[in-house]
N, C-alpha and C positions, 0 to 999 in steps of 0.2 A: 603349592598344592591348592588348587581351589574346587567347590563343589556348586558349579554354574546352574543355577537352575534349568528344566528344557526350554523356557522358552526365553531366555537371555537372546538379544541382538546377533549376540556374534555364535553361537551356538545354532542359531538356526540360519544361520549360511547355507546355501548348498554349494558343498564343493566342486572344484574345476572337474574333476573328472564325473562327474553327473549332469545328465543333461539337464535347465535348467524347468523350474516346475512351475506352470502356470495358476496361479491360486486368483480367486478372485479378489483380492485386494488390488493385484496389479490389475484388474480389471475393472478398478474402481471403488470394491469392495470399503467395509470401515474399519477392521479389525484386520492386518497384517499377518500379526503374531499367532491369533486363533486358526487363520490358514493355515500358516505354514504346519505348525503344532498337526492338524488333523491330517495336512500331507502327509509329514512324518509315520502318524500311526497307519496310515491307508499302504505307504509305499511299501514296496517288499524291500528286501536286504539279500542282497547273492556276495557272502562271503569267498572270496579268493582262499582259493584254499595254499598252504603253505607248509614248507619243512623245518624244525631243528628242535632245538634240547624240548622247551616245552610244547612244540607239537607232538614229543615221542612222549612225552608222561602223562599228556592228557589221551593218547591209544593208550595207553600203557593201564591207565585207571577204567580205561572203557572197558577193557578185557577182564582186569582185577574185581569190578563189580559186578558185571556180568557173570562171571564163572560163578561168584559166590551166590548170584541172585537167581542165575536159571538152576543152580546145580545144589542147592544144599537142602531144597524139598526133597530129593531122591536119594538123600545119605541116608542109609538104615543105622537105628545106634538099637540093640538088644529086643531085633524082629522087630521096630517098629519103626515110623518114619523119625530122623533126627530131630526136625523142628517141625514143632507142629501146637498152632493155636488152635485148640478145640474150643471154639465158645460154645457149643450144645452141651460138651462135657464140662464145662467151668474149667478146663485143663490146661495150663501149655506148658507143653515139651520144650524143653533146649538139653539135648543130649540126655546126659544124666540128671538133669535135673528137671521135679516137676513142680512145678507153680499152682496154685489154688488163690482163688480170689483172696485170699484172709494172706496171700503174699503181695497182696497189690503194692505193699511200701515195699518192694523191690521196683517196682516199675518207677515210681516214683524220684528214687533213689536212682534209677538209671536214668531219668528226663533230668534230673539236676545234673548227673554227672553231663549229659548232653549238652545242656545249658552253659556250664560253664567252662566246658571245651572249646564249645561256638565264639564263646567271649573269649575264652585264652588266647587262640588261632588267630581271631580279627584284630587283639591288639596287636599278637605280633606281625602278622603275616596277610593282613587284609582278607580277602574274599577265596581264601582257598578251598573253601568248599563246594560253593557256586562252582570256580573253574574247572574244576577234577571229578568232585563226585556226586553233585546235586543229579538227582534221576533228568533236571529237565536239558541239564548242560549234556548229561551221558545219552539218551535216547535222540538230542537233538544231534547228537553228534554222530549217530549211528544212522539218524535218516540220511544227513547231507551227504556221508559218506556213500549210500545208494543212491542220492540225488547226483552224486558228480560219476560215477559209474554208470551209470543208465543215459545219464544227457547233457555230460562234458563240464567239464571248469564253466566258469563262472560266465564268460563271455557267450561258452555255447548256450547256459541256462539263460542268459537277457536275450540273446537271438530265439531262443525255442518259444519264450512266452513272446513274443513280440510278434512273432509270425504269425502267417495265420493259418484256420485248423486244418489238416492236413493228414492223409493216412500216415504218415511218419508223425507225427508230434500225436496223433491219438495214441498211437502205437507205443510210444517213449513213455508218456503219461500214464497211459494204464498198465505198462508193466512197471515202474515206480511205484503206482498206489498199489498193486500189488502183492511187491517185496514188502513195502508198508505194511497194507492188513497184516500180511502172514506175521509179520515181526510183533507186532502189535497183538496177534491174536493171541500168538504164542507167551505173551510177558501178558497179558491177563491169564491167562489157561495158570502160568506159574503162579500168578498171585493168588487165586482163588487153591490152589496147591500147599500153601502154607494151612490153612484155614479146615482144610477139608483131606485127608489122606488121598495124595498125588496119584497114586496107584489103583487106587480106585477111583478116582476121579477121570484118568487115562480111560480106564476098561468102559464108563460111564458115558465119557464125550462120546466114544469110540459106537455104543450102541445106543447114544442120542437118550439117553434117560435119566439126563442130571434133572436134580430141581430145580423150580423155578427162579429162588434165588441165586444159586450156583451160576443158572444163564443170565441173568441180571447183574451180577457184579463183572462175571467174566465179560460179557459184552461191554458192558459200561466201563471197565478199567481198559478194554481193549480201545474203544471209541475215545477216551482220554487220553493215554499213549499217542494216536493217531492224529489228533486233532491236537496238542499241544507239543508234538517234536516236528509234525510237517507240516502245520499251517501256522500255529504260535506262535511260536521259537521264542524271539527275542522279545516278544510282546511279553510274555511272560515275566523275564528278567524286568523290564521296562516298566512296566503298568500294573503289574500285581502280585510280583515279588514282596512281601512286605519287608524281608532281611534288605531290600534293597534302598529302603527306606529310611531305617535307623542305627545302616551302617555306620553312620558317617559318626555318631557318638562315642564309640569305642575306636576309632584309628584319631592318631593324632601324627604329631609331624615325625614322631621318632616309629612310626609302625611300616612295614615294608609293604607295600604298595608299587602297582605296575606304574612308573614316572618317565616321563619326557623330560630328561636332561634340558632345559630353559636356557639354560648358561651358557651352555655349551652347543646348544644348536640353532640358536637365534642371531644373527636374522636369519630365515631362512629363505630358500633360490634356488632356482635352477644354476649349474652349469658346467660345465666342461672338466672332465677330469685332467687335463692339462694344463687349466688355472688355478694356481695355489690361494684357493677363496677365503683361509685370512688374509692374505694379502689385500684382496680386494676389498677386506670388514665382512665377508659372510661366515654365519657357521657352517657347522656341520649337515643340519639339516637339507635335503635337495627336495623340497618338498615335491616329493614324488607320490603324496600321498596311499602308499602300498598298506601304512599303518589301518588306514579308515577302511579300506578293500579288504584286508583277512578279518576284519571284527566283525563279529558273530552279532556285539548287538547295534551294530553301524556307527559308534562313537567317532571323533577326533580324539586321540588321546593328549593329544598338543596343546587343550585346549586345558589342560589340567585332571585330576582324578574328580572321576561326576559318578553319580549312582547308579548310572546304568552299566558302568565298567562291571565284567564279573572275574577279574582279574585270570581271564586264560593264557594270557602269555603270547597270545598269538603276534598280536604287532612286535615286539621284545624279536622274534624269531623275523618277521618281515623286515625288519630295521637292520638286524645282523648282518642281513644278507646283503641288504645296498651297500651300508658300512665296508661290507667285504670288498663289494666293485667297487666301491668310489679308494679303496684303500687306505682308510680311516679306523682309526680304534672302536670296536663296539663297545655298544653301553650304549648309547643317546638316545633308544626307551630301555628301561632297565627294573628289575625289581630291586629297591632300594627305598629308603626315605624320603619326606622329605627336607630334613635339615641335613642330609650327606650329599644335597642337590645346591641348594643356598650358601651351607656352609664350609661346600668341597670337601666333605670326609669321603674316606675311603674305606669300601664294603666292610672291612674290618673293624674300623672304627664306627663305623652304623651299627653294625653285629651288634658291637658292644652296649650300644645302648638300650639294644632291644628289653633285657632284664632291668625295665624300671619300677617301680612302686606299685604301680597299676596290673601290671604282669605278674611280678612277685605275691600280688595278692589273691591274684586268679589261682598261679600254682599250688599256692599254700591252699586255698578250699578246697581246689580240685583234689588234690595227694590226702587231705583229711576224710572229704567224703568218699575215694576211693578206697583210702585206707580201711575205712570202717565199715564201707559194704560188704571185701573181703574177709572182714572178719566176721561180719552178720552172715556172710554165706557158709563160710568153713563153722561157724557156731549152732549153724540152721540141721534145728533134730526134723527127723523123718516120718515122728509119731506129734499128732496132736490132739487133743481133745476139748470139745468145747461143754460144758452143762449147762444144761437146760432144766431147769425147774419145772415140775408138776404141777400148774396153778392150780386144777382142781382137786387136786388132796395134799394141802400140804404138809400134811402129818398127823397122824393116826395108829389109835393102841389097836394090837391087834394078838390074834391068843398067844399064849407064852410069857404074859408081862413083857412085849417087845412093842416098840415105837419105831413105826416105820416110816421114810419117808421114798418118793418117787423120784426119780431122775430119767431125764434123757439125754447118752452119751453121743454128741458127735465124735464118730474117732477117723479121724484121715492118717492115712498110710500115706506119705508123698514119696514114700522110697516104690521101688518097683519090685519088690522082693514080698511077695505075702508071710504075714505077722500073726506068730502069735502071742497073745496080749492076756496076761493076767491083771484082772483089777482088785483093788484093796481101797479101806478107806480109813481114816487116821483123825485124829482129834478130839474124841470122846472113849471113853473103855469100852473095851469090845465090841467096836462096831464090827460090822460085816455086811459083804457086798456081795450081793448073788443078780444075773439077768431076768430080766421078769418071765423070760418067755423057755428060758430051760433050766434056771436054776442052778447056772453056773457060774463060776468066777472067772473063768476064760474065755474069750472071747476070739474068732478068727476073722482078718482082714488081709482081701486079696490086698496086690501090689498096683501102685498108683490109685486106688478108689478108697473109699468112704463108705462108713457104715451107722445107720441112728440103733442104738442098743437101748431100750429102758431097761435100768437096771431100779433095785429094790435095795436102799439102805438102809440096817436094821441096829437097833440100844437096845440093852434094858433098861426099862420104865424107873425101874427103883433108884433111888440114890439121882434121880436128874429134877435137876430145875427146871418149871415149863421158862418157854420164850425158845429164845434162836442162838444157837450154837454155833460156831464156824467149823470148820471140815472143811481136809483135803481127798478129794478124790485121787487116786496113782493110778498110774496105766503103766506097766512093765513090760515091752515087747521082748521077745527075743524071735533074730530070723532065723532061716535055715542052718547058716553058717555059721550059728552060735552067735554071734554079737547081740546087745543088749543096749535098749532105748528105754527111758524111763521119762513120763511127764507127766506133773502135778500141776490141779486144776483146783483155788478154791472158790467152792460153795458154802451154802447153810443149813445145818438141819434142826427143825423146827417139833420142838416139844409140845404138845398141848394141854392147857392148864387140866 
């Protein structure tokens, strides 16, 4: 396995089946390497497109995210939309559950879980998320599929831009960019749908009087879609991917990776499927280069595992298929190791080594912090309260021999069920807690919102020491259907000499 830098010697070959590229080095030029390098990013890439196991899993994921990404703003969960991030509301919805800022260490706890999935997946399994589900792998894959339906495999798209302009090639091109916008307009329309209730946001587009922001992200997230699955592509993967950068620290030789069997297909050659080519000392390989034709980000894979790979499987599937003609066992690019490549194990015995020390330790964090969010979430009560201190009166005799002090109750509902809430308050004798503004001890809060309540804590004066006392404030909900939520807040309340 090696990881060639781009602009290595033999890396920036251009191969036989590309015509060859006039850079001006060969016209004199001083720098070779910085040509060809700018070639590279300048030339376009018209991937072959191709059939078998993993070209059906990577449709397979286009669809899987899709469905879940155009369709889960329009799931209603209890009259209202499923998922739904209100930032005007400080709110977000995910089904039954609501979130308020003072839950941010769940997000957090979801970005580590994230974090060290990403690391688990790469030691074992290389770049499977790139090839399957990364938006830019699935959107690109969704234009080319309208690029080869609108203006032909691969050979017709070199002949269509080659040509010159022509009422058929305008014709081809702007019903492409087209199907594009629309695709594009519609996966901003959804994103701005998470964000904003989809259904009003529909009724809104529809009589043109969203806000201004609404049209500025939707446009903007559509103009991104657009501009980085049908012009981008592989640029993306190649020059600004940063996972593409510091993959290479988490896979080592025992991690499974898209590999070019070395061993076993070198030297390679053309020839004749009626020459037995070890005999002659050739491998398996016919270098027929079909490998470099189906990759998405124009790679040789031959040339070893490099960072632009984003392991889809494509070549794995174009190699199959010659193997097939030629009559040959497949495998000779393969997902595998690389010590099952050097040291001729076989897939079972690579398996085997997948669970090494490094793995093992990913799983153990992973399964601790999973463990324990589950259980912060099943522990997570539905009642909160936060107090807030009165700075301008912090405590004062007032008639009755009573010593009173002020509070401000934030009280959040995050269930969706409106509460009602008895307050009390505990740690000196006969305290008592009434709202400032009716003189109650109960308190009502709709379901999912918040409420600020100043409430009025009341001592008798006699028998207390001045200074600061501690107290808990209680909050006792019960909802409709009888259940009962109880949560203590402590504060202090302050005697005056």
């Amino acid at each position: 396995m090696s990881d060639r830098p781009p602009d290595s010697p033999k890396q920036a070959t251009v191969p036989g089946w590309q015509p060859p590229r006039v850079t001006k080095a060969a016209m004199g030029g001083a720098s070779p390497q910085v040509e060809v390098a700018l070639a590279d990013v300048r030339s376009k890439i018209y991937p072959r497109s191709v059939a078998g196991v993993f070209a059906r899993w990577r449709i397979a994921m286009v669809y899987i995210t899709q469905i879940i990404f155009y369709g889960l703003p329009w799931l209603q969960w209890s009259g209202r939309q499923g998922v739904l991030f209100d930032l005007g509301a400080r709110k977000f919805y995910i089904f039954g559950m609501v979130l308020w800022p003072q839950d941010v260490v769940y997000l957090a706890v979801l970005l580590a879980v994230s974090a060290f999935a990403l690391f688990l997946f790469t030691a074992m399994a290389g770049r499977l998320f790139c090839g399957y589900a990364c938006p830019q792998t699935v959107y690109t894959e969704i234009f080319m599929w309208v690029e080869r339906k609108i203006e032909g495999d691969r050979l017709a798209r070199i002949r269509l831009d080659e040509s010159p302009w022509n009422l058929r090639k305008l014709r081809l091109k702007a019903a492409k960019h087209f199907v594009w916008i629309v695709i594009a307009f519609w996966t901003g329309f959804t994103f701005i749908g998470y964000f904003a209730p989809i259904r009003e946001l529909g009724a809104g587009l529809l009589a043109m009087s969203l806000g201004p922001w609404q049209w500025f992200w939707m446009l903007f997230y559509a103009f991104a879609t657009w501009g980085n699955a049908g012009f981008m592509r592989e640029a993306v993967c190649k020059y600004m991917c940063p996972y593409a950068r510091f993959q290479s620290v988490m896979v080592d030789d025992d991690t499974f990776v898209v590999t070019y069997d070395h061993v076993r297909g070198e030297p390679r050659g053309g020839r004749s499927r009626r020459v037995d080519h070890k005999e002659a000392g050739m491998g398996d390989c016919v270098d027929c280069s079909l490998c470099v034709q189906v990759c998405p980000t124009g790679i040789d894979i031959r040339d070893g595992l490099q960072y632009m790979c984003i392991g889809c499987g494509a070549c794995v599937d174009a190699c199959d298929q010659v193997m097939d003609k030629m009559h040959y066992d497949r495998g000779l690019i393969r997902y595998t190791s690389g010590k099952a490549i050097t040291e001729r194990l076989s897939q079972s015995q690579a398996r085997k080594r997948l669970f090494r020390p490094r793995v093992l330790a990913y799983l153990a964090v992973l399964g601790v912090i999973v463990v324990g969010f589950a259980i912060a979430l099943a522990m997570r009560t539905t009642l909160r309260i936060d107090v807030i201190r009165d700075r301008g009166a912090l405590g004062r005799e007032v008639a009755g021999g009573q010593i009173e002090n002020v509070y401000r109750l934030q009280i959040i509902n995050t269930s969706e069920v409106p509460l009602e809430i008895k307050l009390s308050a505990s740690g000196l004798s006969e305290l008592s807690i009434v709202t400032a503004d009716h003189g109650s001890e109960y308190v009502h809060v709709e379901g999912s919102s918040n409420r600020l309540v100043p409430v009025v804590v009341r001592a008798p004066a006699s028998d207390m020491t001045p200074g600061v006392h501690e107290i808990s404030l209680l909050a006792v909900a019960r909802s409709p259907e009888g259940r009962e939520t109880s949560v203590a807040e402590k504060s202090s309340f302050f005697v005056p000499r």
